[in-house]
N, C-alpha and C positions, 0 to 999 in steps of 0.2 A: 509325353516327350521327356528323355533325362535329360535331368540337369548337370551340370558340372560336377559336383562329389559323387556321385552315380557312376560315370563314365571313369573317375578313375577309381572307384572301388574294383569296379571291371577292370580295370587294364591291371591292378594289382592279381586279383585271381586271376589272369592268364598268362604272370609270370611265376606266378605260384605253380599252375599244371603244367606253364614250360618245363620249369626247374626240375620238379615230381618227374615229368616224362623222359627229360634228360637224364636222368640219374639211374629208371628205370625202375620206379618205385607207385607204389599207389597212392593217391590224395590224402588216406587218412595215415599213411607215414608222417606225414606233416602236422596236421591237424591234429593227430593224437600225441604227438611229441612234445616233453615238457622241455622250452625253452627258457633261459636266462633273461631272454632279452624283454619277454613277457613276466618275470618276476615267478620265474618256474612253475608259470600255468602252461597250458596248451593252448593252440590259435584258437580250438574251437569254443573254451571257456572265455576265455579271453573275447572272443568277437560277439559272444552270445551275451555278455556283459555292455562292453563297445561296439557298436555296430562301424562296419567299415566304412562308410560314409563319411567319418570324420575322421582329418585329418591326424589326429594323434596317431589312431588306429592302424591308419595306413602306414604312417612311418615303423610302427612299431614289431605289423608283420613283416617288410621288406628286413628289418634287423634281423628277425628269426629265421625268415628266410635266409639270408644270409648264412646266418649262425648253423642253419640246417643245412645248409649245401656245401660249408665249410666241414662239418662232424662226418657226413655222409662218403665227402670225398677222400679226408682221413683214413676212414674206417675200409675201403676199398685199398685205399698203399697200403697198407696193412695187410691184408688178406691176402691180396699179391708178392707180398713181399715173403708173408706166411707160405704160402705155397708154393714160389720160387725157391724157398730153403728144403722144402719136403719132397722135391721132383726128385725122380734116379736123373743119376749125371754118367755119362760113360765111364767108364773105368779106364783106370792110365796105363793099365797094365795091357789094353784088350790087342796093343800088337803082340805082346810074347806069349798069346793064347796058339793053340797049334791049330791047323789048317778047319777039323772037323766041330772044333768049339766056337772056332771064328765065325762058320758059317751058320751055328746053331744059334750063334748069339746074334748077329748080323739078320736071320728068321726074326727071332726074339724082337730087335728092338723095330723090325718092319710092321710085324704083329702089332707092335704097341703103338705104334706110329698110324697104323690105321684105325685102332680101336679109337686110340685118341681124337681122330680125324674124325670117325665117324660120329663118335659125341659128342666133338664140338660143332659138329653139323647139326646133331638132334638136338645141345644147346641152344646154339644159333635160334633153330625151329619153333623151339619152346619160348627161346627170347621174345622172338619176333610175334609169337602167337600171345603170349605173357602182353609186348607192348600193342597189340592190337587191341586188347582185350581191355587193358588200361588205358589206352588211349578212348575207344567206347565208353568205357565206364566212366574216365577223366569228364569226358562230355557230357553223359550223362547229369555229373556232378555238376558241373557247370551251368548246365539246363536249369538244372533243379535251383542253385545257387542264384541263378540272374533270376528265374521266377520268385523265389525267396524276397531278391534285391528287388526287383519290381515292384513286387506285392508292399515292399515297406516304402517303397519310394513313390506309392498309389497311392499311400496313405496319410505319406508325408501331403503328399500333393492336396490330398482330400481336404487334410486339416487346414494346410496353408488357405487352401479355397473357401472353405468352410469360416474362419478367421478375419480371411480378406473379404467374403459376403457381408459377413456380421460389420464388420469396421463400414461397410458401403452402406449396408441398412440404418446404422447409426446416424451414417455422413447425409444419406436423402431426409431421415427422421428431421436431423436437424434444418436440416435446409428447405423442408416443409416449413417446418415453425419459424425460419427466418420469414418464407415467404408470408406466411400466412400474418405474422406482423407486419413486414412490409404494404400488404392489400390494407390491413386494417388500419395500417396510417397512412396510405394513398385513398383510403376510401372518408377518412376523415379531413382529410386536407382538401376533397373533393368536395364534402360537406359545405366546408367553411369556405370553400372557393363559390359555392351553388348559393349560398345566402347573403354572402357580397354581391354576388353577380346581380340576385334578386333587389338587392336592398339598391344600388346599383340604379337598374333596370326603372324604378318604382319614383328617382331621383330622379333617375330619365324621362318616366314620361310626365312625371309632374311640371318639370320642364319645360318638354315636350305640347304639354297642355296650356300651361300660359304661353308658351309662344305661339301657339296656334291660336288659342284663343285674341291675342293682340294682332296677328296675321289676317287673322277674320275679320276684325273691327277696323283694320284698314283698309280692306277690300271692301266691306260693308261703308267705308265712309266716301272711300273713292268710286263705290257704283252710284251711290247717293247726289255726290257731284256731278257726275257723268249724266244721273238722267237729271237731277237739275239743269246742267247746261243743255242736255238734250231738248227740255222741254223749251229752255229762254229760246234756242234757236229754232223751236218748232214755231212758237209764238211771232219769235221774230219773224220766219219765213212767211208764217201765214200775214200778219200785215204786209211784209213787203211785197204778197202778191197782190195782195187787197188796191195797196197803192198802184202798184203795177197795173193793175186791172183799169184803175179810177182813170190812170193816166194814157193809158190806150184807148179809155171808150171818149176823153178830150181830145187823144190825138185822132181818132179817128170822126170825131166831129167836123177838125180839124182841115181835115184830108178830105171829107166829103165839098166844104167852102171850098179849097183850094184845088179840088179833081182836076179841072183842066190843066191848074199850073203846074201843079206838084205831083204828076201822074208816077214821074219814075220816083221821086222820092214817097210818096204812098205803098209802092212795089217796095219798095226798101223798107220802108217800116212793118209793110205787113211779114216781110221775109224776119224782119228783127221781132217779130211780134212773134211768130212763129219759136224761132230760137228761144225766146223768155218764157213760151209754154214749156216747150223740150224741159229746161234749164229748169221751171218750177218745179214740174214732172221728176223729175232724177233728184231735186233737191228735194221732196219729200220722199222717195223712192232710196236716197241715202242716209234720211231720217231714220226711216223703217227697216234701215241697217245696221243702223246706231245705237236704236233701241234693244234691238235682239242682241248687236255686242253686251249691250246693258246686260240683257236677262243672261247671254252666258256668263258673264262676269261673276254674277251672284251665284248662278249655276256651279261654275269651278271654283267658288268661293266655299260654297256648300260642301262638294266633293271635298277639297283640302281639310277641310274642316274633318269629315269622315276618315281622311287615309291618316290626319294626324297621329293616331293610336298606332300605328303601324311601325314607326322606331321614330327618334329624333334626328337622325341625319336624313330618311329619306322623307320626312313631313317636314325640316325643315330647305330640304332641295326641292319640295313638288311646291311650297308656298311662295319660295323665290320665285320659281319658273312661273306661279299663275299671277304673282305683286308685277314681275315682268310683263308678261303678257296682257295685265290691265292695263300698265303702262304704254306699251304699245298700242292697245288699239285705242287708251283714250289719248295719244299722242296720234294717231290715224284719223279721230273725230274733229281733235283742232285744225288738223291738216285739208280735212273734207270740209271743216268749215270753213277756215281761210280761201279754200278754192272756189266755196258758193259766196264768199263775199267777193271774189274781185270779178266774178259775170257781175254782180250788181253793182260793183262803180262804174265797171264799164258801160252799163245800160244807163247809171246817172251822167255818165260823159253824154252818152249818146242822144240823152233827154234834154241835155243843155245844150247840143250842138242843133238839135230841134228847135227849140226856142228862138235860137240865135236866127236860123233862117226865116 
């Protein structure tokens, strides 16, 4: 694609073959002409030195130019002017010529008036073939000239690209080696970010490790209690059934002396005697549910114990949830045991309301 000095080096050569064509002269009229305005070189020196691309040049033709269509136009009043002085002119005399000279002469200047005519037709012809011929060849020149202008303006183009590569090859060169600093100090800062983390991490679970290890020793002290208290109230139960036992095989001593009297109250007691199997029945049968909370207890005590390696926030969230969860069910075993002691006051109500009758 041209660029801007390109197009108008062009538009100056095509007022240069206007000028040439209008004047009716050929291109190297011009080009070979020693000009003032060029420092009495010729265009062709002259541009073969400056290429017309640049702006000096251009001005510099358009002056010769000038100057050449100025000289040329001269030299034409001139010639004509020459030629108007050398033409025959009628004679003033040519009335007081007698009738047979008149008409010889009156032949004469018809004759010349066609010859004239005729020439300047074969002029004309020649002109017109002359300006064909040169206007071809104008073209020609032209042709050759914009290929000329091309070819340096391919090469302008090459270098500028060639120029403007090299400056990008530079520019990536360099912006490799920023990057390749850049990785080398992201990948060191990544370093020292990776042995914090570690050192960190190591902080963590040492942490991590006495808290769990003190998490375990309160689970291990709270299972301890749990089957402590589990066993006083195994213990307990078991007497209280023993008595329970002593005191039904009195009451039903009891019941056998008083059969006649005490027939529906016998029914009642054996109905109550009943219920206080049931009721021992479930109360060791919640034992033996108590117990196994026991052994989960130690069981998910065990577990926390294992998943502590695992981070510090989520061994110290699953040792929460299992300190809870002991807490619960041994808040669930004083509850179950509250609930088997108040069947047995009720049955000590019951044994004293016995007595009483």
């Amino acid at each position: 694609m041209l660029n801007r000095h390109a197009v108008r080096a062009l538009e100056v050569l095509e007022s240069v073959f206007d000028a040439v064509k209008g004047l009716e002269l050929r291109p190297e009229h011009f080009f070979e002409w020693p000009s003032e305005a060029l420092g009495g070189t010729t265009p062709r020196a002259y541009l073969a030195a400056k290429p017309l691309v640049d702006n000096e040049s251009r001005l510099a033709v358009r002056d010769a130019l000038r100057e050449f269509t100025a000289a040329q136009a001269a030299g034409i009043e001139d010639e004509q002017e020459e030629h108007a002085g050398t033409s025959p002119e009628p004679s003033a005399d040519i009335e007081h010529l007698p009738t047979e000279d008149r008409a010889r002469h009156e032949a004469e200047l018809a004759r010349l008036a066609d010859t004239y005519e005729r020439r300047l037709a074969e002029e004309r012809q020649a002109a017109d073939a002359r300006v064909t011929a040169l206007q071809a060849e104008a073209g020609q020149q032209l042709d050759d000239l914009e290929e000329i202008l091309l070819n340096r303006v391919d090469k302008a183009l090459a270098r500028q690209e060639q120029h403007l590569r090299q400056q990008a090859e530079e520019r990536i060169a360099r912006l490799k080696a920023e990057h390749r600093e850049a990785n080398m100090a992201a990948t060191r800062r990544t370093q020292e970010r990776v042995v914090d983390l570690e050192i960190r991490l190591r902080q963590a679970e040492t942490a991590m490790s006495a808290v769990a290890s003190e998490q375990v020793s309160r689970l291990q002290a709270h299972a301890e209690q749990a089957e402590k208290q589990l066993h006083e109230y195994r213990e307990d139960a078991v007497a209280r059934v023993a008595d329970l036992e002593s005191r039904l095989r009195q009451t039903e001593t009891r019941l056998r002396q008083t059969e006649a009297r005490l027939i529906a109250r016998d029914r009642a007691m054996y109905e109550a005697g009943q219920r206080a199997a049931a009721d021992v029945e479930q109360a060791q049968q919640r034992a033996e549910a108590a117990e196994q909370r026991a052994q989960a207890l130690v069981t998910a005590a065990e577990q926390a114990e294992a998943r502590a390696v695992q981070g510090e926030q989520l061994a110290a969230a699953r040792l929460a949830q299992a300190e809870h969860d002991a807490w619960v069910r041994i808040t669930e075993l004083q509850t179950q045991l509250a609930a088997l002691q108040a069947p047995a006051a009720d049955r000590a109500s019951l044994r004293d309301r016995w007595r009483r009758s």
